[in-house]
C-alpha positions as CSV (number, residue, x, y, z in Angstrom):
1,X,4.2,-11.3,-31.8
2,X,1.1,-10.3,-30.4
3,X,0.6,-6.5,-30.5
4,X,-1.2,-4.4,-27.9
5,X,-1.9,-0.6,-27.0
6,X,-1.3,-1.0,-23.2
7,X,0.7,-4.1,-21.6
8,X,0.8,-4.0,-17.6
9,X,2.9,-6.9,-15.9
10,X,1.9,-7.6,-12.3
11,X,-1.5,-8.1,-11.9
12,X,-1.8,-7.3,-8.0
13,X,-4.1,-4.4,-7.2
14,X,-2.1,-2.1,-9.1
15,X,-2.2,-3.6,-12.5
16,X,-5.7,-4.7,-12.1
17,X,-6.5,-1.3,-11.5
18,X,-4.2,-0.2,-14.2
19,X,-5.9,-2.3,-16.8
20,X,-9.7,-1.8,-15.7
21,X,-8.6,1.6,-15.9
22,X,-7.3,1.2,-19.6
23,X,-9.9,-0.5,-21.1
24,X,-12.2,2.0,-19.9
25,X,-10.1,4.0,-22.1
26,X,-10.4,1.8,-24.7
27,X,-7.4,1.0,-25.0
28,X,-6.5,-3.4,-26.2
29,X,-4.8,-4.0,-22.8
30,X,-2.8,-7.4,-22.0
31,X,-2.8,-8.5,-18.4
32,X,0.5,-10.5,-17.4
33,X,1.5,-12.2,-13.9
34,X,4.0,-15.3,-13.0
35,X,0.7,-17.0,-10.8
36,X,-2.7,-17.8,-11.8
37,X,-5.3,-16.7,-9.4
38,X,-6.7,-17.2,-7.2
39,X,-3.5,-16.9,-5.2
40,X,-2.0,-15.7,-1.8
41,X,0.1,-12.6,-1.1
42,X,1.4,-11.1,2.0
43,X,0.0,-8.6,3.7
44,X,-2.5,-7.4,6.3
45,X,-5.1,-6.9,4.2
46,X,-6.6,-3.9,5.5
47,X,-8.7,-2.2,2.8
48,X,-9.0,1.6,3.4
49,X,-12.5,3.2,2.6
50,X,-10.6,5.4,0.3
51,X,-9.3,2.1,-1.8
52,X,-12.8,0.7,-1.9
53,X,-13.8,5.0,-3.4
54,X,-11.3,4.1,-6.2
55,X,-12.4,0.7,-7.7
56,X,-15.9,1.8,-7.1
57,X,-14.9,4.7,-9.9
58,X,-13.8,2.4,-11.5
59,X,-17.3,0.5,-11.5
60,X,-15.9,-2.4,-9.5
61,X,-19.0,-2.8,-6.8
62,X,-18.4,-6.4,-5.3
63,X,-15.1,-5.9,-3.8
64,X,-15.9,-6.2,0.1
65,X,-19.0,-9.1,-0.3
66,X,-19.3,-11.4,2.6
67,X,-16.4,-9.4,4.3
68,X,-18.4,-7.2,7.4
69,X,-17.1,-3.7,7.7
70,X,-14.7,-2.8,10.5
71,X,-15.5,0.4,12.4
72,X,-13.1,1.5,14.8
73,X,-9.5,1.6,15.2
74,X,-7.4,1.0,18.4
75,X,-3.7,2.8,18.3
76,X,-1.7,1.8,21.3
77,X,1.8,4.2,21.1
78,X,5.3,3.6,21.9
79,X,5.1,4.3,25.6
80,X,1.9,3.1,26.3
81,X,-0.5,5.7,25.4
82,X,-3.5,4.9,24.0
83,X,-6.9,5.7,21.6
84,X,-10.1,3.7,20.3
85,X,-12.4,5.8,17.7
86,X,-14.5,4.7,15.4
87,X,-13.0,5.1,12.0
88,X,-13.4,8.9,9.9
89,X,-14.8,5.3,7.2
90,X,-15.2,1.7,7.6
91,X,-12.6,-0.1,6.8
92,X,-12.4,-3.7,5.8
93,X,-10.2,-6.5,6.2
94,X,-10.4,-8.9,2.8
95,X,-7.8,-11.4,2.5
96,X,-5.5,-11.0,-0.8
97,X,-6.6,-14.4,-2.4
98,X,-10.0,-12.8,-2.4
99,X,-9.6,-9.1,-3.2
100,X,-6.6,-9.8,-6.2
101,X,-9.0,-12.3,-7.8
102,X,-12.1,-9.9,-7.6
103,X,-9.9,-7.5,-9.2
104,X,-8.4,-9.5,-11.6
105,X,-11.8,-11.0,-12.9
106,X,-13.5,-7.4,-12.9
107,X,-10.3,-6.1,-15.0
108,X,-10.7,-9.5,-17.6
109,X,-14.5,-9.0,-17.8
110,X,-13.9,-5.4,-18.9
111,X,-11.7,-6.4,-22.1
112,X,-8.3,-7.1,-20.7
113,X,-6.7,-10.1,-21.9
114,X,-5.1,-12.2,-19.1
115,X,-2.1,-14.4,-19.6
116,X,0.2,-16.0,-16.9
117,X,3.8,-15.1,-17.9
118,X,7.2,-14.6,-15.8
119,X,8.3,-11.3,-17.3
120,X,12.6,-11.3,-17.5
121,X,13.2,-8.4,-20.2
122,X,11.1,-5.8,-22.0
123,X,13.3,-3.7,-24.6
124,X,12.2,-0.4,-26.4
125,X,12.3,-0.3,-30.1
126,X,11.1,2.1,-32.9
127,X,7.8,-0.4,-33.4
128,X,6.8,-0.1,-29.4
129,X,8.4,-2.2,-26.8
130,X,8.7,-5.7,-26.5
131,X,8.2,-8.0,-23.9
132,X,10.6,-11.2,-24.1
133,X,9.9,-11.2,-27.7
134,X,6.6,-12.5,-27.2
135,X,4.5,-9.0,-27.0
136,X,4.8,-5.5,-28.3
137,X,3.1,-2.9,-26.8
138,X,2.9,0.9,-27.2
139,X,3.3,1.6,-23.5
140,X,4.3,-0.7,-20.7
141,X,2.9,-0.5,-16.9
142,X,5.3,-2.0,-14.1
143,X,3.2,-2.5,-11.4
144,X,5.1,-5.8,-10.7
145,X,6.0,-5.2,-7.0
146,X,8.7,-4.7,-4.9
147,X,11.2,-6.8,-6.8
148,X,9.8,-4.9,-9.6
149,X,11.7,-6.5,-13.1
150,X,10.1,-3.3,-15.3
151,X,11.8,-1.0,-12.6
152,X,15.5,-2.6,-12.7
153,X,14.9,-2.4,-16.5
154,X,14.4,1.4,-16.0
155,X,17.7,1.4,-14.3
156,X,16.5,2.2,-10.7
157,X,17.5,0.3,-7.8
158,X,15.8,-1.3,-5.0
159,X,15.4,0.6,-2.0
160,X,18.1,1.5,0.6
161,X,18.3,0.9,4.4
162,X,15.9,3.2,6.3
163,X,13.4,3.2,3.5
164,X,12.7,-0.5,3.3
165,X,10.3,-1.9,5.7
166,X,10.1,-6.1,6.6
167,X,6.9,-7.3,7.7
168,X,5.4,-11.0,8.9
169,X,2.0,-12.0,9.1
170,X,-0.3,-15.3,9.6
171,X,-3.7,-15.7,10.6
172,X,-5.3,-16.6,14.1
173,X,-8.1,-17.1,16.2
174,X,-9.8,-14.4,17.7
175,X,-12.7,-12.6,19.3
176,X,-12.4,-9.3,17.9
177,X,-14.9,-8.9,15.4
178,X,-15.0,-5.3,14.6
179,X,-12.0,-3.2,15.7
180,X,-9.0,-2.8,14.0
181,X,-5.9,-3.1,16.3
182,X,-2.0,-1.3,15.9
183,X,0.3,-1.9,19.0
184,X,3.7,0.4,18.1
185,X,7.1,-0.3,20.6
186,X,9.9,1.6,21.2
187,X,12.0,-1.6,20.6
188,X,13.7,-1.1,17.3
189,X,11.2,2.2,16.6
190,X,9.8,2.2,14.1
191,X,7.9,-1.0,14.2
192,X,4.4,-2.5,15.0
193,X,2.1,-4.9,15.3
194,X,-1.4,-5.4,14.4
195,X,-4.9,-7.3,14.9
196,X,-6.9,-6.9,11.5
197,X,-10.4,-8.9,12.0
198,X,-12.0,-10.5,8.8
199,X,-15.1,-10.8,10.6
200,X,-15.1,-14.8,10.5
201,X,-13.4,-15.5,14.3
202,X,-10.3,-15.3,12.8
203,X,-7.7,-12.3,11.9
204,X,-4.8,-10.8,10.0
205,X,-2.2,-10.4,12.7
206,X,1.5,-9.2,11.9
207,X,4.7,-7.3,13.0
208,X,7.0,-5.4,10.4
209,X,9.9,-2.7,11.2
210,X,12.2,-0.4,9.0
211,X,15.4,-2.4,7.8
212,X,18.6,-0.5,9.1
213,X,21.3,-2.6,6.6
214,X,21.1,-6.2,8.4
215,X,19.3,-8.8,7.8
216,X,16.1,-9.8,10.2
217,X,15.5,-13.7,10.8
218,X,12.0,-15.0,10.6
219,X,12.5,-16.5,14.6
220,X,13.3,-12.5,15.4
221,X,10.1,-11.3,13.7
222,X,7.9,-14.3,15.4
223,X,9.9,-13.4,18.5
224,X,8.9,-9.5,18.5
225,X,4.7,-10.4,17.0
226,X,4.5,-12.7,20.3
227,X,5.7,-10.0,22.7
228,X,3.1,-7.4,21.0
229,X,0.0,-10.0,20.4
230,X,0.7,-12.9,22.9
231,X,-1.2,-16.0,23.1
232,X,-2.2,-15.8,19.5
233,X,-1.7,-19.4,18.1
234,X,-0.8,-18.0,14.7
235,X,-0.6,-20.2,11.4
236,X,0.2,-19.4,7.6
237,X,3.4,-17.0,8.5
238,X,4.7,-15.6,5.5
239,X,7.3,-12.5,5.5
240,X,7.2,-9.4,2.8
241,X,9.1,-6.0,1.9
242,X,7.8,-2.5,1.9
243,X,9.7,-0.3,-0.4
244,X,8.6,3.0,1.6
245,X,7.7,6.0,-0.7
246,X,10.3,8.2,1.3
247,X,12.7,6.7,-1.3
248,X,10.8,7.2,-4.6
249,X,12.0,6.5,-8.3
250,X,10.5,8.6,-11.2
251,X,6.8,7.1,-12.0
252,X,7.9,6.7,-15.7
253,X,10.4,7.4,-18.4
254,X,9.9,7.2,-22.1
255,X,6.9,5.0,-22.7
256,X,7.0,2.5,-19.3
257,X,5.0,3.2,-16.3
258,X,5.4,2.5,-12.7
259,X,2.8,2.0,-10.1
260,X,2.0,1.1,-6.9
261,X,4.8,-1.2,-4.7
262,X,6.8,-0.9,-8.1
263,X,6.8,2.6,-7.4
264,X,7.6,2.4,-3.8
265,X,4.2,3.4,-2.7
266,X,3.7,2.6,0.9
267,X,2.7,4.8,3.5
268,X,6.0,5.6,6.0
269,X,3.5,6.6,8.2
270,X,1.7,2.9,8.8
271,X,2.5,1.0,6.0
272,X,-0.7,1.2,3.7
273,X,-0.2,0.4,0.7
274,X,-3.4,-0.7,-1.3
275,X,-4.9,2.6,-2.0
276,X,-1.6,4.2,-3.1
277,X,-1.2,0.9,-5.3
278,X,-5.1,1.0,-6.9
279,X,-4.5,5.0,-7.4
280,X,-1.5,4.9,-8.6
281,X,-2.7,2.3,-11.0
282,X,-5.9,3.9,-12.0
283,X,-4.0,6.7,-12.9
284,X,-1.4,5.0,-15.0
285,X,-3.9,3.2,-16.8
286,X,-6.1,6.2,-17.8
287,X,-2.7,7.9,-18.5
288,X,-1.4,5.1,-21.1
289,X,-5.0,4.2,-22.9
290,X,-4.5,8.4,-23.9
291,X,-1.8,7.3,-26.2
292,X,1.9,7.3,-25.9
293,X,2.5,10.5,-26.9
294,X,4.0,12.3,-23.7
295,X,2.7,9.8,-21.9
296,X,5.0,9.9,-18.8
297,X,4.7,13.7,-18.8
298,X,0.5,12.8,-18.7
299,X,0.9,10.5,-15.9
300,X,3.4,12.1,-13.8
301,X,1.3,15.2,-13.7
302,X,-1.8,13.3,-12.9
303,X,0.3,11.7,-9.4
304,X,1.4,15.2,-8.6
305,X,-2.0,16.9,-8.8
306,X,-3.7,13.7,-7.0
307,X,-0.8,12.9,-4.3
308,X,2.0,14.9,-3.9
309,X,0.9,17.4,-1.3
310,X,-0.4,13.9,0.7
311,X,3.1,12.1,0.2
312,X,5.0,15.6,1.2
313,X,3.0,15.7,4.4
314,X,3.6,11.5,5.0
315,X,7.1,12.0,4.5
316,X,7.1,15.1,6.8
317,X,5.2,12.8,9.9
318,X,7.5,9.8,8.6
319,X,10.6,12.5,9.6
320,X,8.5,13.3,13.1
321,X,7.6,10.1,14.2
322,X,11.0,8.8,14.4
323,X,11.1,9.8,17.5
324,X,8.9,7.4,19.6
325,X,7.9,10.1,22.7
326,X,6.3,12.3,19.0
327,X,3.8,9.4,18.3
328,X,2.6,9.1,21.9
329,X,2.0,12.6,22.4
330,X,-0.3,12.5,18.7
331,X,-1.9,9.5,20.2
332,X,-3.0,11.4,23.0
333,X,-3.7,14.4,21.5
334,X,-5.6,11.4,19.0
335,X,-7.6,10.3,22.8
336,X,-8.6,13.5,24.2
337,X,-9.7,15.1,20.1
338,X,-11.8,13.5,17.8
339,X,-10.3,15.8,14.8
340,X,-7.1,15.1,15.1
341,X,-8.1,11.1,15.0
342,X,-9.6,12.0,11.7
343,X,-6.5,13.7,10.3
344,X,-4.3,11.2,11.9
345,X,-6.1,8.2,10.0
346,X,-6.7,9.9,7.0
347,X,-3.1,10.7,6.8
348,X,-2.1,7.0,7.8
349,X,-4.6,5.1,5.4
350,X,-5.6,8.0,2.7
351,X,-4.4,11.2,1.4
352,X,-4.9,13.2,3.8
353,X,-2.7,15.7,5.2
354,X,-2.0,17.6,8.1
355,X,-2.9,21.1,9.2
356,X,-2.0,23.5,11.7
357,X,-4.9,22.5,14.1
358,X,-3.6,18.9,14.2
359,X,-0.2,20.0,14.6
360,X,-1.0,22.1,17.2
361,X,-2.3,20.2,18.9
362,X,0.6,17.4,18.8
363,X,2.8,20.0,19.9
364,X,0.8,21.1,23.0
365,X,0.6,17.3,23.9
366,X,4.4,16.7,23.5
367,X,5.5,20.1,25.7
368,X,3.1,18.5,28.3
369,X,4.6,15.4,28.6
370,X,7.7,16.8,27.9
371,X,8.5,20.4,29.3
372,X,11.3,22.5,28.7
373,X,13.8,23.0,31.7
374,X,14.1,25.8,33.1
């Protein structure tokens, strides 16, 4: 059995991050995933300046070559209102064959030891815990997604309704080169669609809406992109889950680990996860190469100093915004003040968080559009 300080299973941008971040620490970290990369995964492949802040901490400094930046952002709300800005940071759209790989090789050529391997069972014993009985390790990371096998070993369940997002997305033409675009509907609130530009004539586009307990066809989700993004001829359509971090299990217990998707880590706000997924896993990695001593205690500390007052605050506008008539009035309070853009984003694709200003401001917006009777 081969023996290891730090085992992370799921090597996605989590547990890339995760073991970059270990063998920093200098800890003997083994890599595992059920694909070999490079390889594709759904999603809209935005990457947030603040994701690009972490791996660059993490000295990871090729991660958006030959992928332009993209500088503004154009929010259409529920009812029609409406707001282009230029972004508080670029942004970047880098599909996930790319960006995983990048990771993946960055996290090898720091020490960790990659091996492809479908993970079924990992089982706690008095030497360290073992992973099918073909590795031991002193601590464990799940950052295996959101079917996460380390997190059903912990004992905690999949998401419920209202806290589980389905999403589609494909690639296709366009000539949007620089913008990134989110058109929201009142249909089925909350849901979306969105225009992420790679730069190359071509872009991520998509359509995803909270689960509510029955099941959503892939003709419905084609069906509901087309009435959002007509005309786009779109190809590659693959669908995906988003266990929302409204619905949150423990990040770890005894000597396992959870992180990003594994640890329901998406924004309820707008669906970002990346950055919540290379945080989390930085964190969890830095955490684990410390030892296993109090480990979880280490690592859960180091989420709540870094993101809990952010995930209060997303949870609190995820609460909001389920109202529809809320979102337009931040959108055009988002229009007419450049601020509140700022705090909006930042909240949406960061960890920021909201302040009276920004609220205010909201509010006034919403009692305009929306007085009180007499």
């Amino acid at each position: 059995m081969r023996e290891f300080d730090v085992a992370v299973i799921g090597a996605g941008p989590a547990g890339a991050a995760a073991a970059l971040a270990a063998c920093r620490g200098g800890a003997r970290v083994l890599l595992l995933d059920r694909a070999d990369f490079p390889r594709d995964k759904v999603c809209g492949d935005g990457i947030a300046a603040e994701a690009i802040s972490v791996l660059r901490g993490l000295s990871v400094e090729n991660i958006t070559d030959g992928y332009p930046a993209i500088e503004r952002l154009r929010l259409v709300g529920p009812g029609g209102s409406a707001v282009a800005r230029p972004l508080p940071r670029a942004a970047h759209t880098i599909p996930r064959r790319v960006f995983d790989e990048r990771l993946v090789r960055a996290a090898v050529a720091a020490g960790a030891e990659l091996r492809r391997h479908t993970v079924r069972a990992v089982r706690a014993t008095e030497a360290g815990i073992t992973i099918d009985g073909h590795y031991r390790a002193q601590v464990i990371i799940g950052a295996d997604g959101a079917g996460s096998v380390v997190r059903r070993a912990l004992g905690f369940a999949v998401n419920p309704p209202g806290h589980l997002a389905v999403a589609i997305r494909g690639y296709a033409p366009t000539t949007n080169t620089d913008e990134q675009v989110i058109v929201t509907t009142k249909a089925r609130w909350p849901a979306y669609a969105w225009e992420f530009p790679l730069g190359d004539g071509t872009a991520n586009v998509g359509y995803g809406e909270v689960l509510r307990g029955e099941p959503l066809s892939r003709a419905y989700l084609l069906e509901r992109l087309d009435a959002l993004l007509p005309g786009r001829e779109t190809t590659g359509v693959r669908g995906h889950h988003l266990p929302l971090s409204t619905h949150r299990p423990p990040p770890a217990r005894g000597r396992v680990l959870l992180a990003g998707d594994a640890l329901s880590l998406i924004n309820p706000f707008t669906g970002e996860g990346i950055f919540y997924a290379v945080l989390s896993g930085a964190l969890a990695g830095e955490a684990a190469a410390a030892g296993p001593v109090r480990v979880a205690e280490r690592y859960g500390r180091a989420l709540r100093h870094r993101l809990g007052r952010h995930l209060r605050h997303s949870g609190f506008a995820a609460l909001l915004t389920r109202q529809s008539r809320v979102v337009d009035a931040a959108v055009a309070a988002a229009a007419r003040d450049a601020e509140v853009f700022d705090r909006m984003v930042d909240l949406g694709l960061g960890d920021g968080v909201f302040d009276l200003r920004t609220i205010g401001r909201i509010a006034s917006r919403l009692g305009q559009r929306h007085p009180a009777a007499p």
